[in-house]
C-alpha positions, 0 to 999 in steps of 0.5 A: 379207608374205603367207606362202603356206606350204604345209605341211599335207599334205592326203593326197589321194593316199593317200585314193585308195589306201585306197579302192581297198585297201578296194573289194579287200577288200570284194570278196574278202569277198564271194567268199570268202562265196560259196566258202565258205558256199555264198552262202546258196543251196540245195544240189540233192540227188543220189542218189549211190547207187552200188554197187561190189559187184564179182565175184570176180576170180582170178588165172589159173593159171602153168604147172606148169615143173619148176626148174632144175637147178643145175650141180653143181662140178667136181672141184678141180684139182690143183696 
């Protein structure tokens, strides 16, 4: 009798999945060079000379205004 037993896992699908899992890391190695180093490319240099020397500012004057006069108390009642 011919025993046709297939038990032996041969992960195909799973092989699949770890080519796609290791095609996502590549490529997000490959951004993250670009981000963070700067892709190996030149930086322009910019003249960033800015001048923040600002005049003097005051604050303009309140108005001379006598203060109120506070009410003064009664006399107390009586009982």
């Amino acid at each position: 009798m011919a025993e046709n037993s297939n038990n032996s896992s041969s992960g195909g699908g799973n092989m699949g999945l770890a080519f796609i899992i290791g095609g996502v890391v590549v490529v997000l190695a490959i951004v993250a060079y670009f981000v963070f180093a700067g892709g190996g490319m030149t930086p322009e240099t910019k003249d960033v000379n800015v001048d923040v020397n600002l005049p003097k500012m005051e604050a303009p004057r309140m108005p001379e205004v006598e203060p109120p006069t506070l009410p003064q108390p009664g006399p107390a009642p009586s009982n």
